[in-house]
KOLMAR-131313 format. One record per residue (C-alpha): residue in three letters; residue number from 1; x, y, z. Coordinates in nm, 2 decimals, decimal comma, padded with zeros to 4 digits. Example, Ala and Ser with C-alpha at 12.3 -4.5 7.8 and 13.67 -1.06 7.14 Angstrom:
REC resn resi   east  north     up
REC  ALA    1  01,23 -00,45  00,78
REC  SER    2  01,37 -00,11  00,71
! end
This chain:
REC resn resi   east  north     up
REC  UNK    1  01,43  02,19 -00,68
REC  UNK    2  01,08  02,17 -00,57
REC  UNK    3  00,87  01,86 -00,44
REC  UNK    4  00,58  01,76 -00,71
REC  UNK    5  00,28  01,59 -00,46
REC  UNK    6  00,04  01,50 -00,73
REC  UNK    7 -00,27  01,31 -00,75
REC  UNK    8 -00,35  01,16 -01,08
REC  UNK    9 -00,73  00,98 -01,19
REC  UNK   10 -00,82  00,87 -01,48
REC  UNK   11 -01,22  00,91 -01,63
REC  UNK   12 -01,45  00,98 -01,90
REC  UNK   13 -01,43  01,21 -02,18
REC  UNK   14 -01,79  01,22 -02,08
REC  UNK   15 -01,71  01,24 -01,69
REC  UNK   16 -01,45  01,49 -01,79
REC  UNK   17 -01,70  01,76 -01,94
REC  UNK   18 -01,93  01,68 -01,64
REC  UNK   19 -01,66  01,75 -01,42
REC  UNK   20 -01,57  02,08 -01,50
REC  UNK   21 -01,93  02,21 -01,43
REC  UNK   22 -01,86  02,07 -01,05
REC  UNK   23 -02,04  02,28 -00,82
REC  UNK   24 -01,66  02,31 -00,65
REC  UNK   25 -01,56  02,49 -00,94
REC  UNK   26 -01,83  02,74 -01,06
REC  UNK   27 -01,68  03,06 -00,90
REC  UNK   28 -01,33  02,97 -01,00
REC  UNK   29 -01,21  03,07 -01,31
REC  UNK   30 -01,06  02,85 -01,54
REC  UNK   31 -00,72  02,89 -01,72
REC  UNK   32 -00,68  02,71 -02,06
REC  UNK   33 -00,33  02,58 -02,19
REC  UNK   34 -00,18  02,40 -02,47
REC  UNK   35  00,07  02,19 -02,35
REC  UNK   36  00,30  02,03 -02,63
REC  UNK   37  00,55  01,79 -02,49
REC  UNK   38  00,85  01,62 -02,65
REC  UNK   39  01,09  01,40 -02,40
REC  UNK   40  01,39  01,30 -02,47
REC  UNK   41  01,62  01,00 -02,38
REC  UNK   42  01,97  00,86 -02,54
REC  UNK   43  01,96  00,58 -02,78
REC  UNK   44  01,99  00,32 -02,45
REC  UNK   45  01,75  00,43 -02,29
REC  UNK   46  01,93  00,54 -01,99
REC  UNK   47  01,69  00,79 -01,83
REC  UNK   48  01,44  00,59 -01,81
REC  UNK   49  01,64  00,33 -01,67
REC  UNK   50  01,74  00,51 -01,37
REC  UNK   51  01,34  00,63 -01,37
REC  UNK   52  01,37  01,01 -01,47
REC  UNK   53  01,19  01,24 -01,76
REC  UNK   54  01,32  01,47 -01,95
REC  UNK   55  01,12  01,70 -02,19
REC  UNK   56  01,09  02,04 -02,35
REC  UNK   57  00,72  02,17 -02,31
REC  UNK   58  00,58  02,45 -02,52
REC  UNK   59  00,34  02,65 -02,30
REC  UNK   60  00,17  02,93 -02,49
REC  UNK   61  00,51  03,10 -02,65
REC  UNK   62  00,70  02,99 -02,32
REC  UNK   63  00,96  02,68 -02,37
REC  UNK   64  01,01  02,51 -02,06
REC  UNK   65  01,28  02,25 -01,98
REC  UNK   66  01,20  02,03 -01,71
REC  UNK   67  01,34  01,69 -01,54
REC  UNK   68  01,19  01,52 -01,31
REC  UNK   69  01,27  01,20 -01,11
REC  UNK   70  00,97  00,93 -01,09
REC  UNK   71  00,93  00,74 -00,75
REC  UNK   72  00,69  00,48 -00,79
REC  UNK   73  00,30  00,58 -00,73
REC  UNK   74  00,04  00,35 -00,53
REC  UNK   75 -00,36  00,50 -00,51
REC  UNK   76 -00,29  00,82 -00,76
REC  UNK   77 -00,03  00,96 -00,53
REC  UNK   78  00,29  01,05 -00,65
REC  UNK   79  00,57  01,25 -00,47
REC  UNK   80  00,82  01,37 -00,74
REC  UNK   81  01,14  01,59 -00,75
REC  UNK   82  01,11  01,84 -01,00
REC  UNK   83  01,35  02,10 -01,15
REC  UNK   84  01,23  02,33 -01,42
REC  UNK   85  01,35  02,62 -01,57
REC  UNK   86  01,30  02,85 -01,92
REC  UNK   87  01,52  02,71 -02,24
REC  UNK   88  01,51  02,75 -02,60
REC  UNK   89  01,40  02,41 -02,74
REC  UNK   90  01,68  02,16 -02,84
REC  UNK   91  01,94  02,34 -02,61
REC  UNK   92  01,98  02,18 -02,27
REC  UNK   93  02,15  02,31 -02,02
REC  UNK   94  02,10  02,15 -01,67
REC  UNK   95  02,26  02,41 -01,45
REC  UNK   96  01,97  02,44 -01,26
REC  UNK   97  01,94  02,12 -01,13
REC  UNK   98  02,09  02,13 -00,77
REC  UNK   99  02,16  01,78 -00,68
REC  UNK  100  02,56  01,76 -00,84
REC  UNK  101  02,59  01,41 -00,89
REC  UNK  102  02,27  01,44 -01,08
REC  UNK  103  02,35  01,71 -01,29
REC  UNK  104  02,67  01,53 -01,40
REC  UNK  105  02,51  01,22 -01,52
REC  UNK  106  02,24  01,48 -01,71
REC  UNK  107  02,55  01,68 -01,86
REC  UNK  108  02,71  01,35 -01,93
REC  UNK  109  02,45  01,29 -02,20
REC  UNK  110  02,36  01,61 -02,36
REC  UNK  111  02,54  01,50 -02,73
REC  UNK  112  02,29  01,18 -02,70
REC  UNK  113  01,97  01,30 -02,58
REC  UNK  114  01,73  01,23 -02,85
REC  UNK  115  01,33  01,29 -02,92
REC  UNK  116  01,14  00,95 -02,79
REC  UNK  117  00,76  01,05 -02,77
REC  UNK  118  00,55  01,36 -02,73
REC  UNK  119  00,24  01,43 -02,54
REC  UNK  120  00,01  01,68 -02,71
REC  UNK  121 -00,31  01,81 -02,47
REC  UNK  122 -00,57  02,09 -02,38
REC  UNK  123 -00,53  02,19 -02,00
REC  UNK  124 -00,79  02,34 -01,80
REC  UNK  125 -00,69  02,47 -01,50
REC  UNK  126 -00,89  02,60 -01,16
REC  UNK  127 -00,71  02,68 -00,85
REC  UNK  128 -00,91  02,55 -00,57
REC  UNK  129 -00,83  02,66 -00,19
REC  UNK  130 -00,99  02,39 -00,03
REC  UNK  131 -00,92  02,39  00,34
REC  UNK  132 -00,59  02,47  00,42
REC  UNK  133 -00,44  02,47  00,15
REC  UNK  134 -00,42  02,58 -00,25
REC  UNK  135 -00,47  02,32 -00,49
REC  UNK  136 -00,43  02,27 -00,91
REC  UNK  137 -00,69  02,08 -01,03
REC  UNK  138 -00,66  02,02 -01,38
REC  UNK  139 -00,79  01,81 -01,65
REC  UNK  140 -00,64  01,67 -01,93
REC  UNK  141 -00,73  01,56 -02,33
REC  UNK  142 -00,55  01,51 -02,56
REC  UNK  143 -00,32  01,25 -02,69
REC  UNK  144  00,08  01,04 -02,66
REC  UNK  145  00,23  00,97 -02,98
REC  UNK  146  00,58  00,78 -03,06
REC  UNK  147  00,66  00,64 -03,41
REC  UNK  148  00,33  00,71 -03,55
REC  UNK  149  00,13  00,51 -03,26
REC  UNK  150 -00,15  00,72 -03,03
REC  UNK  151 -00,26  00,65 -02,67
REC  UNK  152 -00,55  00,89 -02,59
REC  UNK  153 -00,49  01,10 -02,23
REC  UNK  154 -00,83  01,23 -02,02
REC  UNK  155 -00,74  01,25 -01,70
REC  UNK  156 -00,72  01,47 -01,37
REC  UNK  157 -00,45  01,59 -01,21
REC  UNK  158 -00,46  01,74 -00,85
REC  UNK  159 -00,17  01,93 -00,73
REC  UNK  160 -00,09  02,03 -00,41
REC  UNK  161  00,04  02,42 -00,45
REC  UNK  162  00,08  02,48 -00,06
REC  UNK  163 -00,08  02,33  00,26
REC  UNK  164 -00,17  02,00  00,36
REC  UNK  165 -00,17  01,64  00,15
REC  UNK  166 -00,46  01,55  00,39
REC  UNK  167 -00,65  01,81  00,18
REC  UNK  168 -00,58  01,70 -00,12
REC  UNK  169 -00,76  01,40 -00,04
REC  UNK  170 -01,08  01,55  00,11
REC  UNK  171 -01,09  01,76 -00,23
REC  UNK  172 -01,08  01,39 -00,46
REC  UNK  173 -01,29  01,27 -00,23
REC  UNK  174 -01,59  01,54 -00,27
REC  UNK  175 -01,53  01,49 -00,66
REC  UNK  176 -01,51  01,08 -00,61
REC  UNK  177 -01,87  01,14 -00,50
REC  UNK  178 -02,03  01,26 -00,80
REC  UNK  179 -01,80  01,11 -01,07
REC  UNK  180 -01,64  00,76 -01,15
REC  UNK  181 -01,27  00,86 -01,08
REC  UNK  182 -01,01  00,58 -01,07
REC  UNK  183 -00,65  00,61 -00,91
REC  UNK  184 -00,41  00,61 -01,21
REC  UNK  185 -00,02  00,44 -01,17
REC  UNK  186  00,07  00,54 -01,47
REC  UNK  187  00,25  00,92 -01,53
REC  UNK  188  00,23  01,06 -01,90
REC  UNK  189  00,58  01,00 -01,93
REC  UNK  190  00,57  00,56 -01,86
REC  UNK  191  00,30  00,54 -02,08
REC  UNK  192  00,49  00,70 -02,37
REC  UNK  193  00,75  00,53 -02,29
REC  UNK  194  00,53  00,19 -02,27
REC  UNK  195  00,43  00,28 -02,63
REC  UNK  196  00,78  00,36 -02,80
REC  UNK  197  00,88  00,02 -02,65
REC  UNK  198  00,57 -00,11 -02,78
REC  UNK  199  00,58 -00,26 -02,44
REC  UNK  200  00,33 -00,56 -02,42
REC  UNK  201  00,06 -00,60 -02,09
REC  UNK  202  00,28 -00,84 -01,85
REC  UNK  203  00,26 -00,98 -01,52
REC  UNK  204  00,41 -00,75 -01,21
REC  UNK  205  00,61 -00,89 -00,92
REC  UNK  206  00,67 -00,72 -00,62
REC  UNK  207  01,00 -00,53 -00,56
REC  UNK  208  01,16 -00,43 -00,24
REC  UNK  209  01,01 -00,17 -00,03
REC  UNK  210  01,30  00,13 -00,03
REC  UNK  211  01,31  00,13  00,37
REC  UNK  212  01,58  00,22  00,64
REC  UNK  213  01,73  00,20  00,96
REC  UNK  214  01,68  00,59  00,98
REC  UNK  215  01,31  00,54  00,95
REC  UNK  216  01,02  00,50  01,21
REC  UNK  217  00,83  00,19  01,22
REC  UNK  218  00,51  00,41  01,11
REC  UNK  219  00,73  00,53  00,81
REC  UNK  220  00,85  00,14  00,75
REC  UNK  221  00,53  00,11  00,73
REC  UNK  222  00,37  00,34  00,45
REC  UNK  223  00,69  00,25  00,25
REC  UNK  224  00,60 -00,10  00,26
REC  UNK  225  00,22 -00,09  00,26
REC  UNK  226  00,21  00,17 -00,05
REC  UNK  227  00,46 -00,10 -00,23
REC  UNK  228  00,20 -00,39 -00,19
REC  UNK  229 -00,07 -00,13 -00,30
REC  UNK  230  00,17 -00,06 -00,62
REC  UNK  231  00,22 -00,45 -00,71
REC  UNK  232 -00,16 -00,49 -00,69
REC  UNK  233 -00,25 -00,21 -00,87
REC  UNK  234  00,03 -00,26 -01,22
REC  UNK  235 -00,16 -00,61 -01,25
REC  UNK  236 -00,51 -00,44 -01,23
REC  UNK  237 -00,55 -00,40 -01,61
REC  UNK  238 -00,40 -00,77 -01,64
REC  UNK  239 -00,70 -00,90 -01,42
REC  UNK  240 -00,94 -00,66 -01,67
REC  UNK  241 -00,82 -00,75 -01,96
REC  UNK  242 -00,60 -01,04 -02,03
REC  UNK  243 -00,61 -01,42 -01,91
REC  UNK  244 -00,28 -01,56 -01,86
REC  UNK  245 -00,37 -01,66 -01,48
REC  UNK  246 -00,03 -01,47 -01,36
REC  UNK  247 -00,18 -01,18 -01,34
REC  UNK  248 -00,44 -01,37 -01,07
REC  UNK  249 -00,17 -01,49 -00,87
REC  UNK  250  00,02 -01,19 -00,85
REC  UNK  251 -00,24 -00,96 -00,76
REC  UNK  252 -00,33 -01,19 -00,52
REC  UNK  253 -00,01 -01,21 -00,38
REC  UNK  254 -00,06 -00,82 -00,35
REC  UNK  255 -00,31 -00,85 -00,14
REC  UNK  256 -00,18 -01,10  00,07
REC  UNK  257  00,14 -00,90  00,16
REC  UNK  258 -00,06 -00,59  00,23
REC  UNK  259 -00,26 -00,76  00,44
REC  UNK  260  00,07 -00,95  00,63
REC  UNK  261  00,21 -00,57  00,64
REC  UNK  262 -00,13 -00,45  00,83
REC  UNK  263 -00,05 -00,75  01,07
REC  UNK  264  00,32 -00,71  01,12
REC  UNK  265  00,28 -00,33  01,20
REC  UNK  266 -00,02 -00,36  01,39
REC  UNK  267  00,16 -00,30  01,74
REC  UNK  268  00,25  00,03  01,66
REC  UNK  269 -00,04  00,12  01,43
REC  UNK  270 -00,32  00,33  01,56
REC  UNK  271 -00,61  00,10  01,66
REC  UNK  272 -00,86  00,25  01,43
REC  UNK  273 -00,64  00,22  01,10
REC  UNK  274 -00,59 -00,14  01,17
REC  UNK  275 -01,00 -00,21  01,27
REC  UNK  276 -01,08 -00,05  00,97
REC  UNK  277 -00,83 -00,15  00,69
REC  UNK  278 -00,73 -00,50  00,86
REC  UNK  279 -01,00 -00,68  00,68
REC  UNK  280 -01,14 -00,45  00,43
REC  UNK  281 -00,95 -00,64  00,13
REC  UNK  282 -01,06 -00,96  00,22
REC  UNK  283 -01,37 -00,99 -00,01
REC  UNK  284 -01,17 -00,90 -00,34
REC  UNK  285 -00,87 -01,11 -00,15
REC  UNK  286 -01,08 -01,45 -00,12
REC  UNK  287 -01,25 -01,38 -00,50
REC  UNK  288 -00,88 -01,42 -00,61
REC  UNK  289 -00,80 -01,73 -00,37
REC  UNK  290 -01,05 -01,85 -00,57
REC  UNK  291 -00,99 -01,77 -00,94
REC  UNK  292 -00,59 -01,85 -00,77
REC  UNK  293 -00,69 -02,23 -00,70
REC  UNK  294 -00,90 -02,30 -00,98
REC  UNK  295 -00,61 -02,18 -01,19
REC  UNK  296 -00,35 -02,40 -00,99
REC  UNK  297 -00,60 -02,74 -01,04
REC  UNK  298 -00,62 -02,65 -01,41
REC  UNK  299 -00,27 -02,61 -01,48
REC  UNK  300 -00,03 -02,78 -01,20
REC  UNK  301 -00,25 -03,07 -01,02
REC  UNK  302 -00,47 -03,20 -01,34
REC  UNK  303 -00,21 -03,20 -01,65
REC  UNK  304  00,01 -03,48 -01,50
REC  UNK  305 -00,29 -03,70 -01,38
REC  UNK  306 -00,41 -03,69 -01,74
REC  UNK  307 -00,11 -03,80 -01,85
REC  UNK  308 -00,08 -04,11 -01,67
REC  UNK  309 -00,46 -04,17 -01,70
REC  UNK  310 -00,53 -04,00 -02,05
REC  UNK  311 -00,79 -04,25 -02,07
REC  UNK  312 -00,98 -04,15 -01,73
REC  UNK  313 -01,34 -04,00 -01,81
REC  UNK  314 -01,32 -03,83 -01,46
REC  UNK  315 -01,02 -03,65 -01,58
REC  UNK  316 -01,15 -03,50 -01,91
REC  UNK  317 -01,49 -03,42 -01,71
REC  UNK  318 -01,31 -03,23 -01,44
REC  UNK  319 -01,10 -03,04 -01,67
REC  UNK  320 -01,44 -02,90 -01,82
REC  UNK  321 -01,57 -02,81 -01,50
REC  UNK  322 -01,26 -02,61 -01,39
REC  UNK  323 -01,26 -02,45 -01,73
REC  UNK  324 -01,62 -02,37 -01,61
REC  UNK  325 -01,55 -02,24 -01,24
REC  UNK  326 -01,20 -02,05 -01,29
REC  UNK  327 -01,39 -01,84 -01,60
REC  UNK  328 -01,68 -01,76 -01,31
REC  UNK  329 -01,43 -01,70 -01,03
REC  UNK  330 -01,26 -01,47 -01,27
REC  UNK  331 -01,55 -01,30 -01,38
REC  UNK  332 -01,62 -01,25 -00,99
REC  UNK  333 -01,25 -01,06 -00,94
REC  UNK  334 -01,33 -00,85 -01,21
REC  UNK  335 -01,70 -00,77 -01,14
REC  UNK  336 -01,53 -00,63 -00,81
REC  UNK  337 -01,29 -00,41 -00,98
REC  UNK  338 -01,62 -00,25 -01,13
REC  UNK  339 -01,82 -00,15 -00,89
REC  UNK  340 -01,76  00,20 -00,75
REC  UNK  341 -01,62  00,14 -00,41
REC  UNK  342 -01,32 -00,04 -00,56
REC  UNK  343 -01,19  00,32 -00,59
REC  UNK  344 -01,28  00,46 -00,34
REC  UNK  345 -01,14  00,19 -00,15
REC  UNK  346 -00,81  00,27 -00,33
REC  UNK  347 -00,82  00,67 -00,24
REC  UNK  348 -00,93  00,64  00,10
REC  UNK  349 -00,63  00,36  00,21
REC  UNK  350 -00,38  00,56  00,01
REC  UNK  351 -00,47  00,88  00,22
REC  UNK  352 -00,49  00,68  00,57
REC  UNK  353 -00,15  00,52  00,50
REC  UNK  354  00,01  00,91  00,42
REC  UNK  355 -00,17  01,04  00,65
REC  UNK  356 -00,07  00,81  00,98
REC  UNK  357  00,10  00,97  01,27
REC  UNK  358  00,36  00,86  01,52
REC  UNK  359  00,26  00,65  01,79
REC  UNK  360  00,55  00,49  01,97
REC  UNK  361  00,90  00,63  01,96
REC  UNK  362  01,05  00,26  01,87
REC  UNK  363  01,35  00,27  01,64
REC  UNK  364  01,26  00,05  01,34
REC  UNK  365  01,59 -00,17  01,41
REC  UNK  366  01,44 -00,27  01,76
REC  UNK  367  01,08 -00,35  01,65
REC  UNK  368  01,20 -00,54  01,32
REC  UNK  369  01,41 -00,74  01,57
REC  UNK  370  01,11 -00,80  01,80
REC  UNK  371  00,88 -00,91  01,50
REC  UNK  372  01,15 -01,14  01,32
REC  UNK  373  01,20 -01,34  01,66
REC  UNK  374  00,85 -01,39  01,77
REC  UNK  375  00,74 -01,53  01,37
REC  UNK  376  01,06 -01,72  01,37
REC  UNK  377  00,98 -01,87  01,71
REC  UNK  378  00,61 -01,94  01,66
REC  UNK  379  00,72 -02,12  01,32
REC  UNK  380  01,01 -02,31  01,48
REC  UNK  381  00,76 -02,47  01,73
REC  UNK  382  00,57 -02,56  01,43
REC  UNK  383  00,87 -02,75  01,25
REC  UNK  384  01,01 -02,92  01,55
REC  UNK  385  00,67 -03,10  01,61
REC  UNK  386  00,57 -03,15  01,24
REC  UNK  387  00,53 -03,52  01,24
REC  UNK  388  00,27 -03,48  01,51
REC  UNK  389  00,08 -03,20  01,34
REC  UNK  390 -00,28 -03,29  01,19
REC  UNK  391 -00,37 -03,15  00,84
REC  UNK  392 -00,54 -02,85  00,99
REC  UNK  393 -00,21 -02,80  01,22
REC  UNK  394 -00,01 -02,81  00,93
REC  UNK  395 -00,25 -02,54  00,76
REC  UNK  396 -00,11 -02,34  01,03
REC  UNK  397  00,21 -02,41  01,01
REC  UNK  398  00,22 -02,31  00,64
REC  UNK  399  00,06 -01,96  00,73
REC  UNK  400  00,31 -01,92  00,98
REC  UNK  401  00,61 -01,95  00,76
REC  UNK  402  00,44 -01,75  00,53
REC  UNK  403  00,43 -01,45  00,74
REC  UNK  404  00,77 -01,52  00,88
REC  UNK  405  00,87 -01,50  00,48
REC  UNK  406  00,71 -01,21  00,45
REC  UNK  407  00,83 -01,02  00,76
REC  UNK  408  01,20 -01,07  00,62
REC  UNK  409  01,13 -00,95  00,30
REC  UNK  410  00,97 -00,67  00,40
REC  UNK  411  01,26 -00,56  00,67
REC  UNK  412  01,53 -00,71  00,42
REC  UNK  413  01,72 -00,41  00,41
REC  UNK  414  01,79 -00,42  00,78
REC  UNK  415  01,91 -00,74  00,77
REC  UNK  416  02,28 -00,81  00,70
REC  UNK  417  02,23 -00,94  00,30
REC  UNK  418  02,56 -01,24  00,33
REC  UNK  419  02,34 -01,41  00,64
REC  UNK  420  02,01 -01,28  00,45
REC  UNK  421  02,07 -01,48  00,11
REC  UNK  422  02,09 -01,86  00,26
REC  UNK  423  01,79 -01,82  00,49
REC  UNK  424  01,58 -01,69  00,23
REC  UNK  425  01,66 -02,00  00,02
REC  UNK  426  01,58 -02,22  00,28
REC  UNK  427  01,27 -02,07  00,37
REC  UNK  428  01,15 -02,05  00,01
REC  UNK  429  01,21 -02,40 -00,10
REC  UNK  430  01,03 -02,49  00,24
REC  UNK  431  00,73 -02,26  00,18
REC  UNK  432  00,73 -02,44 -00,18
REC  UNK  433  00,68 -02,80 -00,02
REC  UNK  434  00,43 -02,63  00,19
REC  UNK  435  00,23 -02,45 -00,09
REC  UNK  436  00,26 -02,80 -00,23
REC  UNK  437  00,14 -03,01  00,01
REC  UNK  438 -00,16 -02,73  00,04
REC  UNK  439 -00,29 -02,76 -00,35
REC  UNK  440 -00,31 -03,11 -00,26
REC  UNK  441 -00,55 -03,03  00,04
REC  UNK  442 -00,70 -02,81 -00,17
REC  UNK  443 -00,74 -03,02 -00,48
REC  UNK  444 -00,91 -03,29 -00,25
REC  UNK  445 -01,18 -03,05 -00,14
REC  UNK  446 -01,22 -02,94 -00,48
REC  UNK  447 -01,32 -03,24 -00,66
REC  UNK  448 -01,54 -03,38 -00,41
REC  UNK  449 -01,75 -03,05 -00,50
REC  UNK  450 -01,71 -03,14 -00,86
REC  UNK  451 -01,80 -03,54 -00,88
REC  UNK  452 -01,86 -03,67 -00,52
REC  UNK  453 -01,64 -03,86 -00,30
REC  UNK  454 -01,61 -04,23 -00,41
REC  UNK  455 -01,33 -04,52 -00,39
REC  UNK  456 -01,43 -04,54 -00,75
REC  UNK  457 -01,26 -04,23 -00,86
REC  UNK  458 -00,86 -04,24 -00,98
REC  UNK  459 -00,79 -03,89 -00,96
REC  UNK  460 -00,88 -03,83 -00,58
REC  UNK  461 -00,64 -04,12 -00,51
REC  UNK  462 -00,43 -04,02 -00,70
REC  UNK  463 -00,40 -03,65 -00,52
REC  UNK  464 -00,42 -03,88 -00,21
REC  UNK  465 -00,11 -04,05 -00,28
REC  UNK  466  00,06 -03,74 -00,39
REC  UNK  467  00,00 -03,55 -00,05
REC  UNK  468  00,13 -03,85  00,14
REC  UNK  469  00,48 -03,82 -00,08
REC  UNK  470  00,51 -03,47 -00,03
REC  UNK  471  00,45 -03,51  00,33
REC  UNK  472  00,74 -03,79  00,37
REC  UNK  473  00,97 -03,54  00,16
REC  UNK  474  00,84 -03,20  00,38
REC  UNK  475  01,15 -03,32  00,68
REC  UNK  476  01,41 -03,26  00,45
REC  UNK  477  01,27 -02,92  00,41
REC  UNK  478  01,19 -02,86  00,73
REC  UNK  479  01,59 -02,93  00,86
REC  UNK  480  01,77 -02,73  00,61
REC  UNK  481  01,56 -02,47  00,74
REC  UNK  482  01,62 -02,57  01,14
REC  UNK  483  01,97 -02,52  01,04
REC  UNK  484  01,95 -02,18  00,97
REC  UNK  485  02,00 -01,87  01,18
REC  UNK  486  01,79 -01,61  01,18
REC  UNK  487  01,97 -01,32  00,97
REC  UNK  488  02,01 -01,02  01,24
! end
């Protein structure tokens, strides 16, 4: 078995012929290939359930068999197990795959492995020693194809042969400067499979980070941090392209996270990582807060005013105005995602997460105990005072069981999951009335902008009233919570 670290960018067919005329290039010469692909899968599906590929490629007069697993990617980076060995097409035999169990769920499945989709492109190929180390660059054109459908492929691919991931970054980043390259998610092998399902452009929610006890805090960290990077980046075409206002929220809940990660970790993080990447995502961050509330007024705050006042010009006035401002605010997210540091950005986080070091030697178990009782501390003070707290106090107290959410769903898997489950609940039904009691706030603010602030005006009475309920109900909350322990 061998270790696949890959960088993958997507660009031009334009940028592409460009690109191989790189000054990097011009004493290297370049191999051509053409790489027919067919992968294979049982009628279920199950391969790609438990996120592995496997194909048959036709290399020259070569036939390869190859399987490979398919961690999840953040920034263009992926780190994949690979196993490939020469095979006469249609005949699989998956002796040389060395990980048993794995071998046996392959060999399970050989009388049901069927064609799915097939990726058919011209390779060229330059091996670049570029500091330390000896890289693949190559770049891709051609074309996926399942059930008569095509997706066109032009991409790069950098591989790292032998040396130091550190270099393959300082490589991208010599060809980022002379080319519009953008960090793809996406392998081949999910796209084809995207287009067999005929898999329709959906929301992404965040999953668990895959951490352990057996890791560092530092390595808890990249897990987590390239996670949020991944959740961010599967709704990037979503904020591009399509306008259900999920894709808003969850790529601003992206951000949000990664940003709570930067914060949680900081302790152990070196000093210059967290100065230069603590509030670098704020701009894109507070262009989706935006879009984020104007989407909220439109489709939570002003539909049930309307319908108790269908009749109430200030209601049919304001919904034209946020129609207005949530199409500008999201014409602001996405003029962001066009300009050319937005990529960069991406590269150069992704190789100063991968490329941290160790600071101090703090097993993970003790810091995530640390972190969970100071946020669970600071949001307990919060709670036990509440009926004191002024709005802007209870701003704060929002934000602070925000990040206490956050922290325990980022360390969830250190934390026994029977006392996990109930605290969880609690905290997410409480964070709810929060969030609540916050678009209220928020709402207030909003339509003063929009039409002035006057007595004369239902709607900002009624989102007066509305905050004052929420606020009686918020104790209820707030005790189911006080009755909790903290999971640990």
């Amino acid at each position: 078995m061998s270790t696949e670290i890959e960088l993958k960018l997507q660009l031009s067919p334009k940028a592409a012929t460009r690109l191989a005329k790189h000054p990097l290039l011009a004493n290297i010469p370049a191999q051509n290939q053409h790489l027919l692909n067919t992968y294979f899968d049982t009628p279920g599906l199950e391969l790609h359930q438990r996120r592995v590929a496997v194909r048959f490629r036709k290399k020259g007069w070569q036939w390869l068999c190859t399987v490979k697993s398919a961690e999840p990617a953040s920034g263009g980076l992926a780190m994949r197990s690979e196993w490939e060995t020469q095979a006469t097409p249609g005949t699989f035999d998956f002796s040389h795959v060395d990980n048993d169990d794995f071998r046996r769920f392959l060999e399970a499945r050989i009388d049901q492995l069927e064609p799915v989709f097939t990726t058919d492109f011209k390779r060229q190929i330059w091996h670049v020693p570029f500091g330390e180390s000896q890289i693949e660059l190559a770049i891709d054109r051609g074309h996926i194809e399942s059930r008569g459908l095509r997706l066109p492929i032009c991409e790069i691919e950098l591989e790292l042969l032998s040396g130091k991931v550190d270099d393959l970054f300082w490589l991208t980043r010599q060809l980022q400067g002379d080319h519009h390259l953008h960090p793809a998610i996406a392998s081949k092998a999910e796209r084809g499979y995207n287009l067999f399902l005929d898999t329709p452009l959906a929301p992404f929610k965040a999953r668990p980070a895959a951490i352990d006890a057996d890791m560092s805090p530092v390595g808890a960290f990249r897990a987590i941090a390239l996670n949020c990077l991944e959740h961010f980046q599967r709704n990037e075409q979503g904020l591009l392209s399509c306008s259900d206002p999920e894709f808003v929220h969850q790529a601003r809940v992206a951000l949000r996270r990664l940003r709570s990660a930067i914060k949680l970790f900081a302790p152990i993080l070196p000093a210059d990582f967290v100065a230069a990447y603590g509030q670098t995502w704020q701009t894109l961050a507070s262009a989706l807060g935006e879009a984020r509330n104007w989407d909220v007024f439109l489709s939570e705050t002003l539909p049930p005013f309307q319908a108790a006042f269908p009749s109430d010009k200030d209601g049919k006035r304001l919904q034209k105005i946020a129609q207005r401002k949530a199409k500008n605010a999201r014409k602001s997210v996405t003029a962001l995602l066009a300009v050319d540091e937005y990529p960069r950005l991406l590269l150069e986080f992704t190789a100063a997460v991968y490329t941290l070091g160790e600071t101090l030697p703090l097993p993970l178990e003790e810091f995530a105990r640390q972190q969970l009782a100071r946020h669970a501390r600071k949001a307990r003070q919060f709670a036990k005072n509440h009926a004191d707290l002024s709005s802007a106090e209870r701003h704060k107290m929002r934000i602070a069981f925000k990040k206490l959410r956050y922290t325990l769903e980022f360390l969830a898997p250190l934390a026994p999951p029977a006392k996990l489950r109930p605290y969880l609940a609690a905290l997410a039904r409480l964070q709810d009335e929060l969030g609540q009691i916050n678009d209220c706030v928020t709402a207030e603010s909003m339509v003063t902008k929009a039409i002035g602030n006057s007595s004369n005006h239902a709607i900002q009475a009624w989102i007066s009233g509305r905050h004052a309920l929420l606020i009686e109900r918020l104790d209820g909350a707030l005790q189911t919570w006080l009755a909790q322990r903290l999971p640990r």
